[in-house]
MARMILUM-804951 format. One record per atom (N, C-alpha, C, O): x, y, z. Coordinates in pm, 1 decimal. Layout:
N
<<X,Y,Z>>
...
//
This chain:
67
<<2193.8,-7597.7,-12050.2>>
<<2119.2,-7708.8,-12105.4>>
<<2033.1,-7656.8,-12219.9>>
<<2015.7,-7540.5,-12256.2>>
<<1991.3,-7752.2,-12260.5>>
<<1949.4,-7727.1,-12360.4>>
<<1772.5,-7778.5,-12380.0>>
<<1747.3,-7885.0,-12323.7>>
<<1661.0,-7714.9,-12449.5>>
<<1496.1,-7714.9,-12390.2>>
<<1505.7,-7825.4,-12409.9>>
<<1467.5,-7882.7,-12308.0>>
<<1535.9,-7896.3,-12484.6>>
<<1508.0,-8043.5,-12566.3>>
<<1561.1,-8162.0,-12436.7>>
<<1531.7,-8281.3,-12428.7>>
<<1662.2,-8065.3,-12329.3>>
<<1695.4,-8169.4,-12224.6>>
<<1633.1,-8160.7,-12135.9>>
<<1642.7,-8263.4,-12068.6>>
<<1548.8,-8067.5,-12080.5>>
<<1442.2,-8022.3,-11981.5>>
<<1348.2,-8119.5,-11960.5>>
<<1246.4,-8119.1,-12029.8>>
<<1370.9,-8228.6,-11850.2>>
<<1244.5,-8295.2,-11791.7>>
<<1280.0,-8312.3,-11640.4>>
<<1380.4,-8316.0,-11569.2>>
<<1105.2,-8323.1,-11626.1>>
<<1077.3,-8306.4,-11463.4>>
<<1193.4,-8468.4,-11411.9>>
<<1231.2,-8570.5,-11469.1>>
<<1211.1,-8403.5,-11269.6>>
<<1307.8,-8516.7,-11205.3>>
<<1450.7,-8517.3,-11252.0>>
<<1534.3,-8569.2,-11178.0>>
<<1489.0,-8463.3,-11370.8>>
<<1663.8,-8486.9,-11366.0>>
<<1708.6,-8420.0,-11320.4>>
<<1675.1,-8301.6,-11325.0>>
<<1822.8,-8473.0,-11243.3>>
<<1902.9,-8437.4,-11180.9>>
<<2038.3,-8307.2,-11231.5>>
<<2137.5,-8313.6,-11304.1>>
<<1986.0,-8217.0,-11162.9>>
<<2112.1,-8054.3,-11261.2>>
<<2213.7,-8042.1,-11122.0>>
<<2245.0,-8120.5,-11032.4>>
<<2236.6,-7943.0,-11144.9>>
<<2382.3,-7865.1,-11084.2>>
<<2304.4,-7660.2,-11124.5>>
<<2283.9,-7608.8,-11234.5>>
<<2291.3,-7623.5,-11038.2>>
<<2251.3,-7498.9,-11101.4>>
<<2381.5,-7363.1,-11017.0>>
<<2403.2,-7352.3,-10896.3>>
<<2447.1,-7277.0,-11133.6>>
<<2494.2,-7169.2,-11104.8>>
<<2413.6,-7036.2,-11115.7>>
<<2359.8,-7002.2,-11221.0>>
<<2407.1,-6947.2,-10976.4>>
<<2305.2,-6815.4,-10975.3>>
<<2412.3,-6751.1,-11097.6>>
<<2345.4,-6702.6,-11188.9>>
<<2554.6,-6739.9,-11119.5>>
<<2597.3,-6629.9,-11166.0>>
<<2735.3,-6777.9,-11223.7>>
<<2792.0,-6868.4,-11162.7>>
<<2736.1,-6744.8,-11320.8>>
<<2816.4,-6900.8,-11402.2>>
<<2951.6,-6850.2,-11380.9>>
<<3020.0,-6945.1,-11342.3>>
<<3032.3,-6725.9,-11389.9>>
<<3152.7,-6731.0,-11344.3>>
<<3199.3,-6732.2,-11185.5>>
<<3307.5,-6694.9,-11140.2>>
<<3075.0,-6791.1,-11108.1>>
<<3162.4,-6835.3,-10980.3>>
<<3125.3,-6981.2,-10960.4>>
<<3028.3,-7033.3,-10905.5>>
<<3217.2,-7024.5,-11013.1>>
<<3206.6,-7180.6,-11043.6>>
<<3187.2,-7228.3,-10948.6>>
<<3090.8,-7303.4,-10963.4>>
<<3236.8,-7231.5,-10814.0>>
<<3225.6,-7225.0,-10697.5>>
<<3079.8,-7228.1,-10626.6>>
<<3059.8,-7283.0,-10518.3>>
<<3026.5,-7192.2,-10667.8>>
<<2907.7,-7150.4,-10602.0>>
<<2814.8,-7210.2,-10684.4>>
<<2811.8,-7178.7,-10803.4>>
<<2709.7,-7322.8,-10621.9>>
<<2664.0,-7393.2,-10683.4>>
<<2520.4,-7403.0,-10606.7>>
<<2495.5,-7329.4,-10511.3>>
<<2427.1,-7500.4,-10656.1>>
<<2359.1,-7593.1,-10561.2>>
<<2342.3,-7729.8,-10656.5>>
<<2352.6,-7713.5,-10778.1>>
<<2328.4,-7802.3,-10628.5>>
<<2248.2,-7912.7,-10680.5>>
<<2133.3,-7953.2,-10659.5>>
<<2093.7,-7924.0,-10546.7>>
<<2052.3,-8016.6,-10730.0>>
<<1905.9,-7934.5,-10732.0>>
<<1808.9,-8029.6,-10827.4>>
<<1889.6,-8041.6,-10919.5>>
<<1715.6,-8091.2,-10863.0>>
<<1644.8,-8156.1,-10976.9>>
<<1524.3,-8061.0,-11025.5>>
<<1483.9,-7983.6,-10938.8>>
<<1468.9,-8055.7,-11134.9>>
<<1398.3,-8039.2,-11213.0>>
<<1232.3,-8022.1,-11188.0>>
<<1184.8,-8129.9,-11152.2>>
<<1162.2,-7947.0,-11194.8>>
<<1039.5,-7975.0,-11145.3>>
<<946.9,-7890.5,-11180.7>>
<<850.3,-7854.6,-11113.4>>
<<984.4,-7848.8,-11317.5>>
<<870.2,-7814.9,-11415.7>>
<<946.5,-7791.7,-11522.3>>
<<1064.1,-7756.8,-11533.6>>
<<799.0,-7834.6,-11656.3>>
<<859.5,-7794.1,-11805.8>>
<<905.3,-7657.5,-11831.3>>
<<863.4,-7563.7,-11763.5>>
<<991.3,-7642.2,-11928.3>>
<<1049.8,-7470.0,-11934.1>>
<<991.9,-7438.3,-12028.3>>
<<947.6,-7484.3,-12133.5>>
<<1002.0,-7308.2,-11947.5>>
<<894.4,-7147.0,-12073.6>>
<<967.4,-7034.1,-12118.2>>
<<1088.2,-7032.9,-12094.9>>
<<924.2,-6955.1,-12168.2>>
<<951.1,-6861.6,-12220.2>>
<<919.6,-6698.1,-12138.4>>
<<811.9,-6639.6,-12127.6>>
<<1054.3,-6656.7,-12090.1>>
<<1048.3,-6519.4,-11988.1>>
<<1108.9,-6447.5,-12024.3>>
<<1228.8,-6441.8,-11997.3>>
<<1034.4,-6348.5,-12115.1>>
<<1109.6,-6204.5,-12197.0>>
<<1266.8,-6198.1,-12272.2>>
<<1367.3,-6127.8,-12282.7>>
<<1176.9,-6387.4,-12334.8>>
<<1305.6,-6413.9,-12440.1>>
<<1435.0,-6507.5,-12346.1>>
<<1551.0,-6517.0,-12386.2>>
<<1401.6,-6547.7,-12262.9>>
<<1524.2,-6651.8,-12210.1>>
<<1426.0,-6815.9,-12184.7>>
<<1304.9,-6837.6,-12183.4>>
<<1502.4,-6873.5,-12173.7>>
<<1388.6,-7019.1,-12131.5>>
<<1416.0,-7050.9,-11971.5>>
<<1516.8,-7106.0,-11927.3>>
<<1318.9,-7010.1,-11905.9>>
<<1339.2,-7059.3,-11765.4>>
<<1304.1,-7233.9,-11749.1>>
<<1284.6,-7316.5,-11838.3>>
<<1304.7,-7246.5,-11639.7>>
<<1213.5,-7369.3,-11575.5>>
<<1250.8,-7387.3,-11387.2>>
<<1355.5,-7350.1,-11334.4>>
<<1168.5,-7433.3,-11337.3>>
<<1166.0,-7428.0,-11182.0>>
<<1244.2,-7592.4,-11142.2>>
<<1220.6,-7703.1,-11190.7>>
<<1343.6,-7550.4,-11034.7>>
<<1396.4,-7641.3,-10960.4>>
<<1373.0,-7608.3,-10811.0>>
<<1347.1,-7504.6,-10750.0>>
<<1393.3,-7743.4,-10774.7>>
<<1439.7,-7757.6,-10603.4>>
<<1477.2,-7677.2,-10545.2>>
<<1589.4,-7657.9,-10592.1>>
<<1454.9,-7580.1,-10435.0>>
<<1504.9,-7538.7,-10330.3>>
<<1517.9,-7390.9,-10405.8>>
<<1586.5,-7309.6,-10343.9>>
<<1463.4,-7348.1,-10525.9>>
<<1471.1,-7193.9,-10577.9>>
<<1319.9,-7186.6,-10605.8>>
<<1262.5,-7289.1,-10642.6>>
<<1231.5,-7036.6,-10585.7>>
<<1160.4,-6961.0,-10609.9>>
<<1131.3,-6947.5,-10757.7>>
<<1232.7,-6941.3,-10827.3>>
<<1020.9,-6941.9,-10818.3>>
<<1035.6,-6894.9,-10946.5>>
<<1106.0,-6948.2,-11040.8>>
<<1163.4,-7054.4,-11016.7>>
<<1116.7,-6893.2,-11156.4>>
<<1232.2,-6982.6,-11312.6>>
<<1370.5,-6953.0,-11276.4>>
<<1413.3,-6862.9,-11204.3>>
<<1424.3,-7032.8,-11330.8>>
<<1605.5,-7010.5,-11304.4>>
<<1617.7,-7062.4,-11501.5>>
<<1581.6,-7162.3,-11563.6>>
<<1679.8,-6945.9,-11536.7>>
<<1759.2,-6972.6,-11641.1>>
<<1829.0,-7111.5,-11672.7>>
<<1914.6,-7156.7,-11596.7>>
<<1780.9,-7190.9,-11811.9>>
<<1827.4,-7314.6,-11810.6>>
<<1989.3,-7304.8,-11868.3>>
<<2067.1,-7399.6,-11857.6>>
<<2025.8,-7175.1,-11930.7>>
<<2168.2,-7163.8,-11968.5>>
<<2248.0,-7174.3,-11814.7>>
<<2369.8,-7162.5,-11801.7>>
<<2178.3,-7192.2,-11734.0>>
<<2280.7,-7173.9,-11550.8>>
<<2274.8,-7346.7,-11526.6>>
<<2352.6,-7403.4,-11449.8>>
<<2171.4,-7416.6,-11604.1>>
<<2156.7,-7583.9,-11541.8>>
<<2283.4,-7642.0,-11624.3>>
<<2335.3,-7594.3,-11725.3>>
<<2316.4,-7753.1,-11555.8>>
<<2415.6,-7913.1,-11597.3>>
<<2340.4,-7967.2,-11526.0>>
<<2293.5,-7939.4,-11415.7>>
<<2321.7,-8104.3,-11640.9>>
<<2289.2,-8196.0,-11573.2>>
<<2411.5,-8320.2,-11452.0>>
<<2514.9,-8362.7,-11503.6>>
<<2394.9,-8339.8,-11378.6>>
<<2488.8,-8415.8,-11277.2>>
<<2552.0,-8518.9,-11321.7>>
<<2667.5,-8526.6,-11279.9>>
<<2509.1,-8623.9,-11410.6>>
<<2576.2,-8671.0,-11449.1>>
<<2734.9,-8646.5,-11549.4>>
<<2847.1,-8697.1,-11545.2>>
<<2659.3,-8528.7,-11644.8>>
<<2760.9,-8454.6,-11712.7>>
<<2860.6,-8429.8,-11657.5>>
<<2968.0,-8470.3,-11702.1>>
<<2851.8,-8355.4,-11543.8>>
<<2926.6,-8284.9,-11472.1>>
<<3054.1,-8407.2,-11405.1>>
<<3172.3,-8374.9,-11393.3>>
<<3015.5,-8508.0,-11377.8>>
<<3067.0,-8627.7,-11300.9>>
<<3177.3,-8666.3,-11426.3>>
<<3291.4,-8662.6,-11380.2>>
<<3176.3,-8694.6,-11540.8>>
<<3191.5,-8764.2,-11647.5>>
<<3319.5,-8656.3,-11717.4>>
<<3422.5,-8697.7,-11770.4>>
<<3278.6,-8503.9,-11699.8>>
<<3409.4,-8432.2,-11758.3>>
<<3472.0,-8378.1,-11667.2>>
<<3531.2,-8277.7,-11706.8>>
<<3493.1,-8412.9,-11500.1>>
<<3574.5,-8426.6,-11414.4>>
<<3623.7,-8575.9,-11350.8>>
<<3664.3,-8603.5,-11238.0>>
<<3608.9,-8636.0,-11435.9>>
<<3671.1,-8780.3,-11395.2>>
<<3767.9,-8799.8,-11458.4>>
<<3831.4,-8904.1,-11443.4>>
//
């Protein structure tokens, strides 16, 4: 995703490691994203700490280029 799509409450899809597609959670949004030694984090549901927003989709997306 991208910072400009980052708001509290939407609904993502987050991968720990993006080539195991497989392995997912789904998850919403629940703080604005910052800046962590040059990557843009932001905090979701059910994870600790920032998660890289290059690992978020938003859910709808995701619905729309598997249909």
């Amino acid at each position: 995703m991208k910072e400009s799509e980052i708001k509290i409450g939407k609904k993502v899809r987050y991968w720990e490691v993006m080539s195991f597609q497989d392995e997912f959670i789904d998850s919403e949004i629940t703080s604005e994203c910052w800046d962590l030694c040059g990557t843009m984090v932001c905090k979701i549901k059910g994870k600790s700490g920032g998660v890289s927003i290059e690992h978020l989709r938003e859910r709808t997306e995701i619905c729309k280029t598997t249909s």
